[in-house]
N, C-alpha and C positions, 0 to 999 in steps of 0.2 A: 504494500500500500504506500500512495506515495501521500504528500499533504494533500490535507482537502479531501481524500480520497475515503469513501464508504464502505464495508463491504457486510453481507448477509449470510446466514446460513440457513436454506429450507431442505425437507422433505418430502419427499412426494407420496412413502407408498405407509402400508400398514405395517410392514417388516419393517422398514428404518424407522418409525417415526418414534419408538425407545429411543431415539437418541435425541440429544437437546438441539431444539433451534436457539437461531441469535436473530434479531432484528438488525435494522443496520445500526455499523458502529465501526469507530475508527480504533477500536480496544483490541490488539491483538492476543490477547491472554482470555478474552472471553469467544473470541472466534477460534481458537483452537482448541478449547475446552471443549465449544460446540462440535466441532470437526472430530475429535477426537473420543466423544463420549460414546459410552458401549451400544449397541443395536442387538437386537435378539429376533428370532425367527426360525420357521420350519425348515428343511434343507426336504427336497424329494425324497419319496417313501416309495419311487418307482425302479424294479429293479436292473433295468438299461436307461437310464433319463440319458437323455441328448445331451453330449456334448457341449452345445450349441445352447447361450446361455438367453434365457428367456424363451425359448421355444418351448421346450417340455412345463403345460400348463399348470403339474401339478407345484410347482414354483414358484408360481404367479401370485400374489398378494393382493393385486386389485383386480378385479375385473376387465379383462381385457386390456391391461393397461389404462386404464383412464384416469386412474388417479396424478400419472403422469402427466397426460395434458389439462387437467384442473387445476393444480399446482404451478405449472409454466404459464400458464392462463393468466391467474390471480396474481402473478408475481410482475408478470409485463402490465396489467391493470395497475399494481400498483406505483410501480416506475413510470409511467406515462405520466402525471405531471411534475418530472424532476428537469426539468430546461438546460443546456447550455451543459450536461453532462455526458461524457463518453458513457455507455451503460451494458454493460456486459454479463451474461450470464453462461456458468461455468457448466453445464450438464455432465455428472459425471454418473454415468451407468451404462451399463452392456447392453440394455435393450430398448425399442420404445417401437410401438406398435405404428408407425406413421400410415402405412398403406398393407395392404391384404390383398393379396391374388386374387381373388378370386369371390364372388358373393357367396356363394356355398359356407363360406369361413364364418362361425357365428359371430366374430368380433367385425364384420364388413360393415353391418351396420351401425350398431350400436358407438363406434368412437367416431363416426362423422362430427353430428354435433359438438362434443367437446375440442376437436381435432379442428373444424373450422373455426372456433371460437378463439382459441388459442392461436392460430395464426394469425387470424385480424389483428388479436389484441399486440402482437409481435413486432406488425408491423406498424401500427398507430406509434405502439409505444419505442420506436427504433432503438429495439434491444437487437444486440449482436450475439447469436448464440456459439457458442465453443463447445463441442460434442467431446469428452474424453470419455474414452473406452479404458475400464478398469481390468478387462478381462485379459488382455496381455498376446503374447503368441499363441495363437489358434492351434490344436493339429486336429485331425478328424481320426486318425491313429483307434484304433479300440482298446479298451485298458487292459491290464488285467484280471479287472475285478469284471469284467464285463460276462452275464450269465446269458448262458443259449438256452432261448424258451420252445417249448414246447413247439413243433413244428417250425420252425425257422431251419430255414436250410442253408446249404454254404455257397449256395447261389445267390443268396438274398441276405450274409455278410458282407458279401463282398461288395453288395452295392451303398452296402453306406456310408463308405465315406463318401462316396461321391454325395449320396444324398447332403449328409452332414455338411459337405461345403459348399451348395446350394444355400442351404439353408443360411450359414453361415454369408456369406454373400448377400442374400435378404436382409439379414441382421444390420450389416454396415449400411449398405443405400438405406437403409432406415435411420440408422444414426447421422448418416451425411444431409440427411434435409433439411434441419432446422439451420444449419451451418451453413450450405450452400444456398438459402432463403434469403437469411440475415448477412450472409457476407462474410462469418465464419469461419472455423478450420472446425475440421475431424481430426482429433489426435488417435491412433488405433494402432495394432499389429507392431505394438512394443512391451515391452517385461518394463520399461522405465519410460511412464508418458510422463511424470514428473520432470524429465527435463525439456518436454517441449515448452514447458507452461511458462519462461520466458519469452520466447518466443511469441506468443497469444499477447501479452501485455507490452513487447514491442512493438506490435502491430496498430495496438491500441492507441499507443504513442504517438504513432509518428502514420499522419495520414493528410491525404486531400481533401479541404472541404468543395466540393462544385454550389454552384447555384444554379437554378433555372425559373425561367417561366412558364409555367405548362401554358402548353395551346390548346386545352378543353378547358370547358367551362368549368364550374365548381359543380360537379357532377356527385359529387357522395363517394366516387367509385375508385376501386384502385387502377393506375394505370404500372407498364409495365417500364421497367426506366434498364437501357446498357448500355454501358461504359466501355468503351476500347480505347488502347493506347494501341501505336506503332511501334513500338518499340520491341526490340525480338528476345524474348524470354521473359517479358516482363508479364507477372500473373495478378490481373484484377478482384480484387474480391470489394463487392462492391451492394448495397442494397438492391434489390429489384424490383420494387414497386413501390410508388408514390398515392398519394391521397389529398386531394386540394383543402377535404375538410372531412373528419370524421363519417364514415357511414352510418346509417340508422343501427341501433343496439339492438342486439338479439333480445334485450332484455327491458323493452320500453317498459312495460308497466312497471314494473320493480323502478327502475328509474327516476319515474313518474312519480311514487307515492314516495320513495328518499325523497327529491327535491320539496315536494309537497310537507314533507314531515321535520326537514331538518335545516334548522337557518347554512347559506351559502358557504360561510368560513367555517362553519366546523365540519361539514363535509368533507370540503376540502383538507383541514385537518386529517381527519376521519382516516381517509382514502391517503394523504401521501406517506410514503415510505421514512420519510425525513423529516426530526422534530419543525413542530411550527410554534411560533410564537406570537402574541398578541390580540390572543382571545383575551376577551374581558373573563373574568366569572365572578358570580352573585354568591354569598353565602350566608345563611340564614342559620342563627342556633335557638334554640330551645330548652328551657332549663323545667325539669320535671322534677 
């Protein structure tokens, strides 16, 4: 952290959330306490689970993953009114559910909504996502703790790793999206992603700001924005879509009835990530 500089610790699922959050805070003895404190959970009770980390669902702690994009959702909501800040979010897990093969999969439908909601708010709130993958060097390799069930034959070992590295390949373009959305890196397919993570906050550093004027009207809508340089080897990572003015809320009436219920500045309070100051408050005692 450098001055000035905030930082948070959240969770996303029912397995991590034993361990402490921190709000933001420029304290680094309580961001590493957070970071640091113990988590507890089921490990699979299946007796070949996949390799391949977040596939095999007996693993899974939320449903479909969603509690994944509820959590990045809520947190780009709440960073959106911080101005005039770089704003970065650290993603560090092995899996996340972005896209499904196929409709047949029962999670195709059901993480749309959370999953559109959480990109909108991504990109209103111009959070730049950083995917690190904790899972390390991949092998698809069988172990050998690995048991032969019943009817399985050795036509039908041999084909899994391949399957395994399918799957595995799925896994990554799923963690690559939110990264290559936001403008991003994927850190993956190392035993030491800890020493990328300089590198992520060089980036952060040291960058272009552009300006434009869109030539649509104030449409509500996002449009698509690319950046090219000339220059030969040189690699853009850059946002990809703009919005002249917020689009309508998935969630008007809830909206509706906050602004209705709750004076403007404590709202805003309310909702931002970073202390506010210079609310009045009234207090009244009573002696019984």
């Amino acid at each position: 952290l450098g001055p000035g500089d905030l930082a948070a610790v959240a969770r996303s699922s029912g397995f991590a959330n034993e361990g402490r959050r921190q709000g933001f805070t420029a304290d680094r003895r309580l961001l590493m306490e957070a970071i640091n404190s113990p988590m507890m959970g089921m490990t699979s009770a299946e007796p070949n689970p996949s390799p391949v980390p977040g596939v095999d669902q007996s693993t899974t702690d939320c449903y479909c993953g969603i509690c994944v994009f509820e959590t990045i959702g809520q947190i780009a909501t709440a960073m959106r009114d911080a101005p005039e800040r770089r704003k970065l979010l650290l993603f560090v897990g092995s899996a996340i559910t972005i896209q499904e093969p196929t409709a047949a999969n029962p999670c195709f439908s059901p993480v749309k909504p959370p999953r559109d909601r959480m990109m909108r708010e991504l990109e209103l709130s111009n959070v730049t996502v950083h995917s690190l993958d904790p899972a390390g060097l991949f092998t698809t390799a069988l172990s050998a703790s690995f048991h032969v069930k019943q009817g399985m034959t050795p036509m039908l070992m041999t084909r899994l790793p391949a399957q395994y590295n399918a799957q595995n390949a799925q896994r990554l373009d799923n963690l690559r999206v939110l990264p290559d959305h936001t403008g991003g890196r994927l850190v993956s397919n190392t035993n030491a992603p800890a020493d990328l993570v300089p590198a992520v906050f060089a980036e952060s550093r040291s960058y272009y700001l552009l300006g434009f004027e869109p030539a649509s009207a104030d449409d509500g809508r996002f449009h698509r924005i690319e950046v090219r340089v000339n220059r030969p080897g040189a690699t853009v990572q850059a946002r990809r879509w703009h919005s002249s003015s917020p689009p309508a809320s998935l969630d008007d009436d809830v909206e509706a009835a906050w602004a209705a219920a709750v004076p403007a500045d404590l709202a805003l309070a309310l909702r931002s990530p970073l202390p506010r100051s210079g609310l009045g408050l009234t207090l009244n005692t009573v002696m019984l």
